[in-house]
N, C-alpha and C positions, 0 to 999 in steps of 0.2 A: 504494500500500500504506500502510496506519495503522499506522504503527511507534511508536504511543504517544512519540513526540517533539515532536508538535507542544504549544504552547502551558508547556511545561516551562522552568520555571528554567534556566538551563544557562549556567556558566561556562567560558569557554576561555583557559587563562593562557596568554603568548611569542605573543599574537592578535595584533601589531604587523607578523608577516612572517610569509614563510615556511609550517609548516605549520601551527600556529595560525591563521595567515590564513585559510588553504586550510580547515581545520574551522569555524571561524568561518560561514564564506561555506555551506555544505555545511549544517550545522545550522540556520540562519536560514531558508534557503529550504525544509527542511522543516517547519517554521512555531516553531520553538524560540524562547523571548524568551532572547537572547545575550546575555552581559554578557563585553565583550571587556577583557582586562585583560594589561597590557605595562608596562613603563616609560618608552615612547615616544608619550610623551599624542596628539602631531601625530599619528602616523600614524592609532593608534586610531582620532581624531576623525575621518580621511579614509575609512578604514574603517567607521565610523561611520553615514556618508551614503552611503557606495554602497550598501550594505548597506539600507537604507530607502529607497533610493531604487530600486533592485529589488524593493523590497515585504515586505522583512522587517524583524523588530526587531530593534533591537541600542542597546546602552548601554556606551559607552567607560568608563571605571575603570583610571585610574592605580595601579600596583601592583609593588613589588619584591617578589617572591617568594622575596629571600634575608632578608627585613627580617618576623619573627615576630610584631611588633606589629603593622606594617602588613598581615599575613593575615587576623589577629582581627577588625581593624577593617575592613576591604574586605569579608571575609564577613557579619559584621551590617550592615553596610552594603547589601549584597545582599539580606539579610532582611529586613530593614525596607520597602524600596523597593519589592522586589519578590515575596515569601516565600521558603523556604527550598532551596534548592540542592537540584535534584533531578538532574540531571548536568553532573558537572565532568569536564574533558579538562584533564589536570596534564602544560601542553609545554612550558613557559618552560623552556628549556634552554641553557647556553652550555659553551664550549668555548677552551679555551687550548693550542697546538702547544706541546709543550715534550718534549725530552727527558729522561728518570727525573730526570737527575741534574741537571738543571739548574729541575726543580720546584722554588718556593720556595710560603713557606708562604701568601702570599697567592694565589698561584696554585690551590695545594690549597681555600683557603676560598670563593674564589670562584667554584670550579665545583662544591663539593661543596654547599655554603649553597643553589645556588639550584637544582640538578641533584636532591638527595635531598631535605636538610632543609626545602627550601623545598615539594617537592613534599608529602613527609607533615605538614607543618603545617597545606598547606593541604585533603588529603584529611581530615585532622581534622577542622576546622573545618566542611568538608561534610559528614561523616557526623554531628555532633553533630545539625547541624538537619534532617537526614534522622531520626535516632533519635527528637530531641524530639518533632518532628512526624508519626511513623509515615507517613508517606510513599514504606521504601525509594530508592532511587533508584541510579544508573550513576556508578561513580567509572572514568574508563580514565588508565590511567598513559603515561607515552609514552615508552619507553625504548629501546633500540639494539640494532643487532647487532650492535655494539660492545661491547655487555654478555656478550656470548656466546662475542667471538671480537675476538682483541687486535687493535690497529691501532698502527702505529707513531708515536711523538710524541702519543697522547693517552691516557696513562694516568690522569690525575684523570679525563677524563671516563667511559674506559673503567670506570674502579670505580664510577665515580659509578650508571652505567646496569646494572651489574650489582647495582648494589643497587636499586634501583628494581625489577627484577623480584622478588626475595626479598620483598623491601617491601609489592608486587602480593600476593604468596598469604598475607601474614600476615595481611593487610586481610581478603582474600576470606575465610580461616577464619574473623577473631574480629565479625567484621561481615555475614556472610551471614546471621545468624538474624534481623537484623534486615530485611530483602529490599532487604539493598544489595549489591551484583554488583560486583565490582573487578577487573578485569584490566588489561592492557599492550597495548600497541601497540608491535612491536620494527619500525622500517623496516629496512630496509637503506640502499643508500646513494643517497639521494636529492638531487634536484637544487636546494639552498636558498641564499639566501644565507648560512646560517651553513658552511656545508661547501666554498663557492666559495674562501674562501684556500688549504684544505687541497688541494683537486682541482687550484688552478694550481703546486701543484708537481711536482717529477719523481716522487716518491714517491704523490701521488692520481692523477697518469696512468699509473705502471704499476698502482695499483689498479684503474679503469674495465677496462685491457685485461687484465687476471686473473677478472673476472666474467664468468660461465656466455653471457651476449648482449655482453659488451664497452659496458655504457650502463648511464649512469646509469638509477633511476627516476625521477619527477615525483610532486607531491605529490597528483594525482588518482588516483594506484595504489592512495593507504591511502582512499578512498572507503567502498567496499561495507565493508571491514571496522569503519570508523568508526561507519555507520551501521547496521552487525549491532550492535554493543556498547553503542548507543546505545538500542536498543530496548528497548519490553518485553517482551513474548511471546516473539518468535525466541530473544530473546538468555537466556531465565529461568535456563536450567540452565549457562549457562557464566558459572563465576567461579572467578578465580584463577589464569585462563590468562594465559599471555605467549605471545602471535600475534605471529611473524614475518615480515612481509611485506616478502620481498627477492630476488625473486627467481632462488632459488636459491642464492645465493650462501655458505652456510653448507653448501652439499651437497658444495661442495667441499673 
């Protein structure tokens, strides 16, 4: 199927691991020119060469996405090399266990910087050169079921990801006239290494056995939905959604 993907700009931030990785790899081999961007340059570069060496493109780009200059400059960066951002997947995401009360403020800044602020800096930044260049193009956000429904010991992230959906439909109003499409991606709780400290406690094991199958998912669950929101045709008339893919787990 021609999901109008192939040969397209396409940025994937948190590409170092995890499910960044997992889209990375997924968009490339639909013929996507990937620009993988983390602030773990090694792995990138390893990623880098598999990824071409399967026979896709991909271009590593060192990048904190809590760091506002360095978005600026990473996205012109991007335009120049290669034109303008025609879809970005905003997943650089982190996360800090803490209880309420024991949140301090660098805790708050460091997940909120790179979770929200970091996200809509850099969706900016892609729709400016989407607008300059009338091109349209697929902004997906990639935010939690965390967003929707508390977990305990991750409050910053929890708001974090709750805004990020709000965030999603402000985009999709003030930016659909110009034929750019913004939605989310809410997983559930998927099997990453960012989520592995949290699941080796007592508290993420009676989570798994509270979920509708008792198992986690894997990052190949969010596939078909990645590359619905990824396209052009399928995907024209939805924007501003937040898709939760978790199975089931919010039904409870």
């Amino acid at each position: 199927m021609d999901r109008g993907i192939a040969q397209r700009v396409t940025m994937v931030t948190g590409a170092s691991s995890g499910l960044g990785r997992r889209f990375a790899e997924v968009l490339a081999r639909e013929g996507a020119r990937v620009v993988l961007a983390a602030r773990r340059r090694e792995r990138l570069l390893a990623l880098q060469e598999a990824i071409r060496t399967a026979g896709g493109e991909a271009h590593a780009l060192a990048l904190d996405v809590a760091d506002v200059t360095a978005i600026r400059e990473a996205a012109a960066e991007v335009e120049r090399q290669f034109g303008p951002i025609a879809i970005l997947v905003n997943n650089a995401g982190i996360s800090r266990q803490r209880r309420l009360e024991e949140v301090d403020e660098d805790d708050w800044d460091a997940v909120l910087d790179t979770n929200l602020k970091g996200a809509f800096f850099l969706a900016q930044a892609a729709a400016r050169q989407m607008i300059r260049h009338g091109i349209g193009g697929r902004i997906i956000n990639i935010g939690s079921i965390a967003g929707e429904r508390t977990v305990g010991q991750q409050g910053p992230y929890a708001i974090s990801k709750a805004g990020v959906a709000h965030m999603t439909r402000c985009m999709a109003r003030e930016w659909g006239r110009y034929g750019i499409n913004t939605n989310a991606i809410a997983p559930g709780y998927i099997a990453t290494e960012m989520a592995a400290e949290f699941l080796a406690t007592e508290a993420g094991l009676r989570l798994v056995q509270s979920l509708p199958r008792r198992r986690m998912g894997a990052p190949e669950d969010l596939d078909g939905l990645l590359l619905l929101l990824c396209s052009d045709a399928p995907a024209r008339f939805i924007n501003g959604a937040v898709m939760g893919v978790d199975d089931g787990a919010l039904a409870g």
